[in-house]
C-alpha positions in Angstrom: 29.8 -24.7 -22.7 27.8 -27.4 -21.3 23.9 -27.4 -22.4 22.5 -27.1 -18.5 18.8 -27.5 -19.6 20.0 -31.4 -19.7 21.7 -31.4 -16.1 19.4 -33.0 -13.2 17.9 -30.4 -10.5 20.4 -32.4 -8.0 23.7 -31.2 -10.4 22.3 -27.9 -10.8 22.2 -27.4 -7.4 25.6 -29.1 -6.6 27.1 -26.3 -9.0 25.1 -23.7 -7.4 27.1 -24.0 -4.5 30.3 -24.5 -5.8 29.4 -21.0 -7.1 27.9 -21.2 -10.3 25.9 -18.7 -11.1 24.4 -20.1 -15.0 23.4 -23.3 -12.8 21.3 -21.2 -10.3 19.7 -19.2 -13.3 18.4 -22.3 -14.6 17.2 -23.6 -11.6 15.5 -20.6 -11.0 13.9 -20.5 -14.8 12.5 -24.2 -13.9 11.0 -23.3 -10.6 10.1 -20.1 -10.4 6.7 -20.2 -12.4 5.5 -23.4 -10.4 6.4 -21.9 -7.0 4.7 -18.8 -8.0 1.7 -20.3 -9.1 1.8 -22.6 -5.6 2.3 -19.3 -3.8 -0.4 -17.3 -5.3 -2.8 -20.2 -5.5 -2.6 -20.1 -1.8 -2.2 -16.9 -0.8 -4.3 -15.3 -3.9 -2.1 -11.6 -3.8 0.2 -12.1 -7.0 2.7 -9.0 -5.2 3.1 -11.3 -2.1 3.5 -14.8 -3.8 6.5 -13.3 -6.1 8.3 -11.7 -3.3 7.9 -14.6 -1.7 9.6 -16.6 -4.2 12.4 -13.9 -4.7 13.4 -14.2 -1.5 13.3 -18.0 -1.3 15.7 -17.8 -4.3 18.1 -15.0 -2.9 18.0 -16.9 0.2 19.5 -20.2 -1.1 21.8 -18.5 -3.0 22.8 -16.6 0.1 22.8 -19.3 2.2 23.9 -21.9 -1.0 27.1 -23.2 1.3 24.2 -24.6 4.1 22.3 -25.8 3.0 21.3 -29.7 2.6 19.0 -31.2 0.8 17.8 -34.6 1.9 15.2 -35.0 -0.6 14.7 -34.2 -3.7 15.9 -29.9 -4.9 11.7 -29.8 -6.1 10.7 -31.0 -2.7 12.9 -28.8 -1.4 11.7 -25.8 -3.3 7.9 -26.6 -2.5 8.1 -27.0 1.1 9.8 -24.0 1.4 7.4 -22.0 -0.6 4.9 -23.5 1.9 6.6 -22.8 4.5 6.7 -19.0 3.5 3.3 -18.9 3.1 2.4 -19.9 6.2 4.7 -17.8 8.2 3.1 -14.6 5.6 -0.6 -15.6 6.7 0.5 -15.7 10.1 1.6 -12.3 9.9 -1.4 -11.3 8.2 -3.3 -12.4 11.2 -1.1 -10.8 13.8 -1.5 -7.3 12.1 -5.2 -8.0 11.4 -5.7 -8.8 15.1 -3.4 -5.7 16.2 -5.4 -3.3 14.3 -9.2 -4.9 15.6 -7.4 -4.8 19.3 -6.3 -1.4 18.6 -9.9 -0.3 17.2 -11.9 -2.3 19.7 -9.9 -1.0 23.1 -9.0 2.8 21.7 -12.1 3.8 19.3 -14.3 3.5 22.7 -12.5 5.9 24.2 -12.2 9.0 24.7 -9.8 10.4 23.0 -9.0 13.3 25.2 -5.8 14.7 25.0 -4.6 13.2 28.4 -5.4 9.7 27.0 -2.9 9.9 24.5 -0.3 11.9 26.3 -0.4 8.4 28.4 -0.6 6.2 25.4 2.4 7.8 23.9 4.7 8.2 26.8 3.9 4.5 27.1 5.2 3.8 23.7 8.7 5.9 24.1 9.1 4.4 27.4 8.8 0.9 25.6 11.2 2.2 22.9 13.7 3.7 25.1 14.2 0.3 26.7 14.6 -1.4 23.0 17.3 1.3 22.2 19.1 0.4 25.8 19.0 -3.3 24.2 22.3 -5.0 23.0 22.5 -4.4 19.3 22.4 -7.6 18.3 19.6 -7.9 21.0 17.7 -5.3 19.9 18.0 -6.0 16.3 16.6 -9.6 16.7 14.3 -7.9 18.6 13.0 -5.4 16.0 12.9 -8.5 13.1 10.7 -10.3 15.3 8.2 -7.6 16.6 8.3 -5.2 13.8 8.9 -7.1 10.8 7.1 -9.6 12.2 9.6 -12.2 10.9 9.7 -15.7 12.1 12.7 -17.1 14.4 13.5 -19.1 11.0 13.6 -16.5 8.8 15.5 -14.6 11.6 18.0 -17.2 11.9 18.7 -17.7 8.1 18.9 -13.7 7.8 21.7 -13.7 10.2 23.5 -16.6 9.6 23.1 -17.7 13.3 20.7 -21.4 14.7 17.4 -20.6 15.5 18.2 -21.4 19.4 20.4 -18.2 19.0 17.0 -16.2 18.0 15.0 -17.3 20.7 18.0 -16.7 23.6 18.2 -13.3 22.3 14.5 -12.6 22.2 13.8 -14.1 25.5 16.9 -11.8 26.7 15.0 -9.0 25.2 11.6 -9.5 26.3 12.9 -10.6 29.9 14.7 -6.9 30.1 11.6 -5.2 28.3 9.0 -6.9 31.3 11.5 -5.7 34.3 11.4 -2.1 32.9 7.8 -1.9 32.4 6.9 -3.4 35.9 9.0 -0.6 37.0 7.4 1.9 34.8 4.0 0.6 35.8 4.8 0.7 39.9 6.2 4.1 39.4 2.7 5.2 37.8 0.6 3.8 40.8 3.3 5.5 43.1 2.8 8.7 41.1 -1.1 8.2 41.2 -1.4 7.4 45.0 1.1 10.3 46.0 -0.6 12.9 44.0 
């Protein structure tokens, strides 16, 4: 057996995608410290910096037929881990600024039980449309405004360009608007008639 500590990052990978799984195990004991410690300098959560790097790794094995490097494998690996952390500190900021929305336009309120009858029939209605969504639709859908993944990460999830993500979103979010103009004008309808 060959002694793969002495192979270049380059061969390693080459191997890697011809399916070798001792080559990717030694390319992940070189990197995964250093992109760690990148991660978590960064991001300063040790949980988050190591998933991150778990699923940069699963990814390129995953995805090991696809990709192509242009530069250098290390390059590769860092600007990837980079590129994780910034789509993770974006979501951190969309959830921080859902939650002081959410506080800032509902604590004021009052919270009388009509209120949130109309807060939650406003939430199924948005729901029922999602589940009236095309699977694949829908489930792009749900990455994107649940998970709160990136059209990137969508695309390499699924195998599909990231033109493909943002077709299907903008098919969803077109359908989702149509319906909730409708659900809105049937509101005001209701509210004038009654």
């Amino acid at each position: 057996m060959k002694d793969l500590t002495k192979f270049s990052d380059e061969e390693l990978f080459h191997a890697c995608v011809d399916g070798s799984e001792l080559s990717f195990e030694e390319l992940y004991n070189r990197y995964w410290y250093k992109l760690y410690a990148e991660a978590l300098r960064r991001l300063r959560k040790a949980e988050l910096a190591e998933e991150i790097v778990q699923d940069l790794f699963t990814s390129i094995w995953l995805n090991r037929k696809r990709i192509q490097i242009h530069s250098s494998v290390a390059a590769y690996l860092f600007t990837s881990v980079r590129y994780l952390v910034i789509s993770a500190i974006q979501k951190e900021i969309v959830r921080k600024n859902y939650k002081e929305f959410y506080k800032g336009n509902f604590r004021d309120y009052d919270n009388s039980t009509e209120t949130r009858l109309a807060f939650n029939e406003l939430q199924n209605q948005i729901e029922n449309h999602v589940r009236l969504l095309p699977d694949r639709c829908r489930y792009i859908y749900e990455l994107s405004r649940k998970e709160f993944k990136s059209n990137k990460e969508i695309a390499d999830l699924l195998g599909i360009s990231e033109k493909t993500v943002e077709n299907q979103l903008t098919k969803a979010l077109s359908r989702l608007k149509v319906a909730m103009k409708l659900y809105s004008f049937h509101l005001l309808l209701l509210y004038y008639l009654c």
